[in-house]
C-alpha positions in Angstrom: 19.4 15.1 3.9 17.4 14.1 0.6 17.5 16.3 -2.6 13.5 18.0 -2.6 14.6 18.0 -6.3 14.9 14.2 -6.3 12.5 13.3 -3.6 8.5 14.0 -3.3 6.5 13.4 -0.4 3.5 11.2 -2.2 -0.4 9.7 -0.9 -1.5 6.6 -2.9 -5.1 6.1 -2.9 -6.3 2.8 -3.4 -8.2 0.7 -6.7 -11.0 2.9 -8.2 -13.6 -0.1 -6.5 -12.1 0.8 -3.0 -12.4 4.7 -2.9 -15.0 5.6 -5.8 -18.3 4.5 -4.9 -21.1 5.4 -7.6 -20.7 1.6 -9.1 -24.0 2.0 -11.4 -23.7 5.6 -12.4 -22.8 7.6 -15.5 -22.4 4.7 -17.6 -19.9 2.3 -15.4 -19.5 -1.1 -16.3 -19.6 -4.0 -13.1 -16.0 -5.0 -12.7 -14.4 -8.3 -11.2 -14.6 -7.0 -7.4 -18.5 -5.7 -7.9 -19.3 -9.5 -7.9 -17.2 -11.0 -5.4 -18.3 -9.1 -2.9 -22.2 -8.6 -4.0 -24.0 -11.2 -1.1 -21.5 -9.2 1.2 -22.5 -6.6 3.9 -19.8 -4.2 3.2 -18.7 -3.3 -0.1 -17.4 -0.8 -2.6 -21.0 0.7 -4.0 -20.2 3.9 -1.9 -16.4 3.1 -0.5 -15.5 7.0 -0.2 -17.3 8.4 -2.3 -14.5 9.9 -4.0 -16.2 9.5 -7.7 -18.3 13.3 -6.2 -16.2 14.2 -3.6 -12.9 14.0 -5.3 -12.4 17.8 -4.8 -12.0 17.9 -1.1 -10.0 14.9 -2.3 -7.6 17.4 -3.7 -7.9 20.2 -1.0 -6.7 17.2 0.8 -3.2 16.5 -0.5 -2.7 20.2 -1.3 -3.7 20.6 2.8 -1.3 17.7 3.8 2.1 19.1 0.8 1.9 16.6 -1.2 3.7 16.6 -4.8 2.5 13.5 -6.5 -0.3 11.3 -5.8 -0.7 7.7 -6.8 -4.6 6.2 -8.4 -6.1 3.8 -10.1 -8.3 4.2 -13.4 -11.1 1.7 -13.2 -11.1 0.3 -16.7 -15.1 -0.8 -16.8 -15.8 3.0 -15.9 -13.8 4.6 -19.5 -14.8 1.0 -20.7 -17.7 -0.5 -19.4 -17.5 -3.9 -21.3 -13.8 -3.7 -21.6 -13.2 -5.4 -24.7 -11.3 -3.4 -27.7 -14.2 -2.9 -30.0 -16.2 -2.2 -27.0 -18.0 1.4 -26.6 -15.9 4.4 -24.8 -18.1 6.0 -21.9 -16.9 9.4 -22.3 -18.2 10.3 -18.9 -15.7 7.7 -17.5 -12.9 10.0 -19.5 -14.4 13.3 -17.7 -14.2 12.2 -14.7 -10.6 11.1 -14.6 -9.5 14.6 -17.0 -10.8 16.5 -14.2 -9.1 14.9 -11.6 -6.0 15.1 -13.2 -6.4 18.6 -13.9 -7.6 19.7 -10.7 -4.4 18.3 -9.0 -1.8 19.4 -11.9 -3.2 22.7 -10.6 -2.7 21.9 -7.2 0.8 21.4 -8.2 0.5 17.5 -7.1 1.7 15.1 -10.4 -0.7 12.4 -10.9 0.4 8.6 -10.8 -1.3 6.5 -12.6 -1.9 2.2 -12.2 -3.7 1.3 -14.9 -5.2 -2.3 -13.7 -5.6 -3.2 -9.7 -7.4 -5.9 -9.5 -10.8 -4.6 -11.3 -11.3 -6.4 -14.7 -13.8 -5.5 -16.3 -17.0 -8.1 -15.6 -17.8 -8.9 -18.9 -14.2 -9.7 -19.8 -14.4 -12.4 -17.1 -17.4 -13.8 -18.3 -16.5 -14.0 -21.6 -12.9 -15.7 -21.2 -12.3 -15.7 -17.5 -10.2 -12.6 -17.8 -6.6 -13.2 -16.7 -7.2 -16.6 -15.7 -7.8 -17.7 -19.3 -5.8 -20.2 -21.2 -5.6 -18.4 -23.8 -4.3 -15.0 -22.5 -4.1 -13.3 -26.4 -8.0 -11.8 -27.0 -7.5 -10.2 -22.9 -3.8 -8.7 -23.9 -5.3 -7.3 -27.2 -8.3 -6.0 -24.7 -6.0 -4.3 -22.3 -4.0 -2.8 -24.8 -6.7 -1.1 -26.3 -7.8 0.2 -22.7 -3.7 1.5 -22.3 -3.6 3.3 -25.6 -6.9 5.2 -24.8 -5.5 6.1 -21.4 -2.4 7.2 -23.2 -4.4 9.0 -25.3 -6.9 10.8 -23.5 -4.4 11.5 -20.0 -0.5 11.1 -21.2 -0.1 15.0 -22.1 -0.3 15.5 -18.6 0.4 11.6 -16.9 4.5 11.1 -17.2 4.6 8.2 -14.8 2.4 5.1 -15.2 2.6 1.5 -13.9 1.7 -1.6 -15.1 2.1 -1.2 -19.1 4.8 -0.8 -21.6 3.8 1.1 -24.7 6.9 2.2 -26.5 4.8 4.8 -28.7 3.7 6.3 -25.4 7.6 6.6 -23.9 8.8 7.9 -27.4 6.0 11.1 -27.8 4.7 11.4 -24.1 8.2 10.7 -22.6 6.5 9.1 -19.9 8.0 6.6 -17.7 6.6 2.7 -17.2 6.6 0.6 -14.7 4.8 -2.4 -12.6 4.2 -2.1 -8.6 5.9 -5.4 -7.2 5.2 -6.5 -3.8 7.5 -7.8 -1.2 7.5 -8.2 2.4 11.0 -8.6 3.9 11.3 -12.7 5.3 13.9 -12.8 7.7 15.5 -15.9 8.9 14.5 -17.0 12.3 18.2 -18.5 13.3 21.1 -18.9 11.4 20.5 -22.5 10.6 20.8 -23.4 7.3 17.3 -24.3 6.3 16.0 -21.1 7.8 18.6 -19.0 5.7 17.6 -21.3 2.6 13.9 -20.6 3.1 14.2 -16.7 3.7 15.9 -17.3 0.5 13.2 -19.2 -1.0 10.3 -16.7 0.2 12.6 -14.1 -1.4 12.4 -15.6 -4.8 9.1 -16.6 -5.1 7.5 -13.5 -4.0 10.1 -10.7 -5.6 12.3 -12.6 -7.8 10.2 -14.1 -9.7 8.9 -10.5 -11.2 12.0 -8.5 -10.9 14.5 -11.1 -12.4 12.9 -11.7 -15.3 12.2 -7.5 -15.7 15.9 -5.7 -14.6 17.6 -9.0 -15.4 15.9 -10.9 -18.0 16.5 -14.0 -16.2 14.2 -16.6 -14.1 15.1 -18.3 -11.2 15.2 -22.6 -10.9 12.4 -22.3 -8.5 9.7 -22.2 -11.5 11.1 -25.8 -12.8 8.9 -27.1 -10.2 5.7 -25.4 -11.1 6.2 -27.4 -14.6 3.1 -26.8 -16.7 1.3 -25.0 -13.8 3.6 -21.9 -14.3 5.6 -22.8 -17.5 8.8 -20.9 -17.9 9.7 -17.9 -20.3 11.3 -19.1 -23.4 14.4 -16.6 -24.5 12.6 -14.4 -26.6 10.2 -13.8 -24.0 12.9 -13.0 -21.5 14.6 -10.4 -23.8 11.4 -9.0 -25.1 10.3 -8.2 -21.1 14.2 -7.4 -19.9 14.3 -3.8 -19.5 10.6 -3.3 -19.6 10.6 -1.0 -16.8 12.1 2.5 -16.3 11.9 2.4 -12.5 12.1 0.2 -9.8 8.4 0.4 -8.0 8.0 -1.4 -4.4 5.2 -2.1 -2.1 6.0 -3.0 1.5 4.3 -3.8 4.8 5.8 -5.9 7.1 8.8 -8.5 7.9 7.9 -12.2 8.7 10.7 -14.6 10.0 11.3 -18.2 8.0 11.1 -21.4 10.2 13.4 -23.2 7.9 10.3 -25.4 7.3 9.4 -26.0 3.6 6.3 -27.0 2.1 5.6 -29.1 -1.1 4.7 -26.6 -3.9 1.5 -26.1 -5.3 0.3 -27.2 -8.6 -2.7 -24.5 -8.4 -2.8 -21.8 -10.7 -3.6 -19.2 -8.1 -0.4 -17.0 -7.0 -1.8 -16.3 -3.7 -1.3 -20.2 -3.0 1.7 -20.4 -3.4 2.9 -20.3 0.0 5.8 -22.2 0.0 7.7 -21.1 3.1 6.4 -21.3 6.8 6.5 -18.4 8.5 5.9 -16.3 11.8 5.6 -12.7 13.8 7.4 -14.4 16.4 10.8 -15.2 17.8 11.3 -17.2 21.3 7.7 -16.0 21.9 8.2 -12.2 21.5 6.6 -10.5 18.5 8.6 -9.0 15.4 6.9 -5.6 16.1 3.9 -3.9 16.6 0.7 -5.6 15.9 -1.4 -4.3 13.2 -5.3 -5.0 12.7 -5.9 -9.2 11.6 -2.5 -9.6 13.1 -0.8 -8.3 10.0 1.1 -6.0 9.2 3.6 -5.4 12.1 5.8 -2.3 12.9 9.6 -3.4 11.7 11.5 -0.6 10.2 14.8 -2.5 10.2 12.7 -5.2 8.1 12.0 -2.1 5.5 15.2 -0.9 5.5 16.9 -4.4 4.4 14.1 -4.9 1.8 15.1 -1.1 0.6 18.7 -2.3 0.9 18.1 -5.7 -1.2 16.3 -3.7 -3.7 18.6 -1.3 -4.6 22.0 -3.5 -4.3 20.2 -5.7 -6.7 18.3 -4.1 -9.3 18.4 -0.3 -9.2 22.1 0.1 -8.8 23.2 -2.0 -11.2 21.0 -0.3 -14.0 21.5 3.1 -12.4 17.3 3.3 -11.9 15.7 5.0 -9.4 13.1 3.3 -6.7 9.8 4.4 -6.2 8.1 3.1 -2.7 4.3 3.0 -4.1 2.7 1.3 -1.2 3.5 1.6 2.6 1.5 2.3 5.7 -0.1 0.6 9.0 -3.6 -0.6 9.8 -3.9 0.4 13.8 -5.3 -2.5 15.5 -9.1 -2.3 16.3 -8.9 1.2 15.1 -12.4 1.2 13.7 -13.9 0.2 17.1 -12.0 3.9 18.7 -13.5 6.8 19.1 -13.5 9.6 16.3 -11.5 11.4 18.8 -9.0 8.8 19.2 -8.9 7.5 15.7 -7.8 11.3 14.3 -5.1 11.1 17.2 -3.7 8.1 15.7 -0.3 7.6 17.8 0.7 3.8 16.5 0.2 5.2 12.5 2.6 8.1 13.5 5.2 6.2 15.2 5.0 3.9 11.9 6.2 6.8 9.6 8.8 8.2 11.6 10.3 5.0 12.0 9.5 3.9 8.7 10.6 7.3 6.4 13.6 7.4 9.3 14.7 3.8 8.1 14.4 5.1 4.4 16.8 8.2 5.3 19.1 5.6 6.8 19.6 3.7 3.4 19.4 7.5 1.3 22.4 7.9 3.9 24.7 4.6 4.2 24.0 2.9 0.6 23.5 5.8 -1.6 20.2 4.6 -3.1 18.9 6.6 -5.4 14.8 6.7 -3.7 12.9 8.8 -5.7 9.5 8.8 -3.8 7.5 7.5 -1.3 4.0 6.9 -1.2 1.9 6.2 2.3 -0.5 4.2 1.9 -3.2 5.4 2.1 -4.9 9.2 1.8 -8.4 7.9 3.1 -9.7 5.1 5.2 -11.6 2.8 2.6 -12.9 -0.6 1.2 -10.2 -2.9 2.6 -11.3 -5.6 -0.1 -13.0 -8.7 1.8 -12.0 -7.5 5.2 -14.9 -4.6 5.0 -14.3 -1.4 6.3 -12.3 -2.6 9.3 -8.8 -2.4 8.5 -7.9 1.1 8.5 -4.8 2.2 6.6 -6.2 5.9 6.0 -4.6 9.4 7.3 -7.9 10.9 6.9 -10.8 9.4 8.6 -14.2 9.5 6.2 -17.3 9.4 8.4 -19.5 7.9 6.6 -22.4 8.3 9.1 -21.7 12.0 8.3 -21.7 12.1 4.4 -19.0 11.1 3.9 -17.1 13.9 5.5 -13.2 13.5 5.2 -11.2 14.4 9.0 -7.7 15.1 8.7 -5.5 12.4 11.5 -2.9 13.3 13.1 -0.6 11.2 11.0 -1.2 13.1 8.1 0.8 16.6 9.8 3.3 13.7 11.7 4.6 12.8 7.5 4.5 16.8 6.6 6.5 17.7 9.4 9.0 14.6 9.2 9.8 15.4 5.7 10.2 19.5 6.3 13.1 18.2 9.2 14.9 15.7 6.5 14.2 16.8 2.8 16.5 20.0 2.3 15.4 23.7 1.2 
């Protein structure tokens, strides 16, 4: 059994462009996402609608028992040109204190991300954002943005990710920390290259965040990026070691490694660097269930090694807890179903009681210290360039039907999991 004292059942919503809608009103500033996808058919100028509807929102997760919700604050809403000497739109601030109020009262403790993808427009325009060069005039920029967020919301937001203000943590005594990503790569055989390449996969997708964070070390990997990706000098590493007060995981499938390695990119894009082959598929049988665009697939074993890794490497050691803020399954053609079958979403309830019963397992046999555990996601939304058709939601929004939110079946599956294996 899990502690309910150390352990909350938790939704994470998505980025503010996602869920919000209401892109041109009360004063919000275009953001980076608002013109990638502006020649496309299906984008995020109504998503969910949650900007009005963010009450039922909240009926929602009070409905479903959760105690602590995950979201995103769009910085070109409080912000609208983003820049530090940039105006404050103080409508922006009202929506976001009203949301954090109304689920404080709902007895559900707000999360907070602080930056998900969603620069502010004008910033990339005027310096190409986070791509720049020159990163100084955007770090000045976004610590400006974090300080008024700390400001106006950190009496009542003690956990934030993706920031560390030390004036925050010492009046607030909230908690900082980044989201990292990883997706278990297991080796396809036990051949060497393939156990060399699950390796590799391993280092350039977690390890080359999380050393340098819990650790304050880097891994020889970047010595090939040379200038591309140029490495921390030894203040940098000691000024970033120990930068976060929790370990914070997102997670959605396994992959095997071939044992084939590619040469490494010298583009300055992350998502390039694909250095490992990999595959769903082992002597022609798949790793697991099939989710929508072929990815993610259902592997629970894959999670629980990931959780495993995770803990026996970083948390442990420092004696900090893990936070799972992302985790959850797109159904397979699931927006093509009927309503009737989409609410009665059997593959998305099989995922968490696999899933949250692989969590238990490593609670049980390594002693990690799991703090919470976010499914991903509370409402079907904006699945970023993919449209509306990946579905990760356990509530279905009709939006033929205002927007109306329906319940799945998924979301009493997770309440009723966690009454059989949290204690009273």
């Amino acid at each position: 059994m899990i502690s309910r004292l150390s352990f909350h059942l938790t939704f994470s919503t998505d980025m503010p462009y996602q869920i919000e809608g209401a892109t041109a009103k009360d004063g919000r500033g275009p953001c980076s996402w608002d013109d990638f996808l502006k020649d496309q058919p299906e984008k995020g100028d109504d998503a969910c609608r949650s900007y009005d509807l963010w009450q039922e929102d909240v009926k929602l997760l009070k409905q479903y028992g959760a105690k602590s919700y995950r979201f995103s604050i769009s910085w070109s809403r409080i912000k609208p040109l983003g820049g530090k000497d940039d105006p404050i739109n103080e409508k922006g601030i009202g929506y976001y204190n009203n949301l954090i109020n109304a689920l404080i009262e709902a007895g559900v403790e707000p999360t907070v991300t602080l930056h998900h993808y969603d620069t502010p427009l004008a910033l990339d325009e005027a310096y190409q954002g986070f791509a720049s060069s020159d990163p100084s005039p955007l770090i000045a920029d976004f610590l400006s943005y974090a300080r008024l967020c700390f400001e106006r919301f950190g009496d009542r937001v003690k956990r934030w990710l993706t920031i560390n203000e030390d004036t925050f943590k010492a009046h607030q005594k909230g908690q900082i920390g980044i989201a990292l990503n990883y997706d278990w790569v297991e080796p396809l055989d036990e051949s060497e290259l393939a156990i060399k390449a699950a390796k590799v996969a391993e280092e350039r997708s977690l390890g080359w965040w999380a050393l340098p964070i819990f650790k304050g070390i880097q891994t020889s990997s970047w010595d090939q990026y040379g200038e591309v990706f140029p490495k921390l000098t030894p203040e940098e590493l000691e000024l970033v070691k120990g930068s976060a007060d929790f370990f914070s995981i997102n997670h959605y499938g396994t992959m095997y490694a071939t044992g084939k390695l590619f040469e490494p990119y010298t583009k300055t894009n992350f998502r390039d660097l694909d250095d490992v082959e990999k595959t769903h598929y082992k002597n022609g049988v798949a790793i697991g269930r099939r989710g929508e665009n072929g990815h993610p697939h259902t592997v629970p074993w894959g999670f629980a090694k990931m959780l495993t890794h995770v803990w026996k490497t970083y948390a442990e050691p420092l004696d900090i807890p893990i936070y799972v803020y992302e985790n959850g399954f797109p159904v397979e053609d699931e927006s093509k179903f009927s309503i009737q079958d989409i609410v009665n979403d059997k593959y998305r309830q099989e995922f968490f009681d696999l899933y949250i019963g692989a969590l238990c397992d490593v609670v049980k046999k390594e002693g990690a210290k799991i703090a919470g555990y976010h499914c991903w996601s509370l409402l079907d939304n904006l699945e970023w360039n993919f449209g509306y058709g990946p579905q990760f939601g356990l509530t279905y929004v009709d939006r033929k039907d205002g927007f109306k939110r329906i319940p799945k079946n998924s979301s009493k599956t997770v309440a009723a999991i966690w009454e059989h294996v949290i204690e009273k």
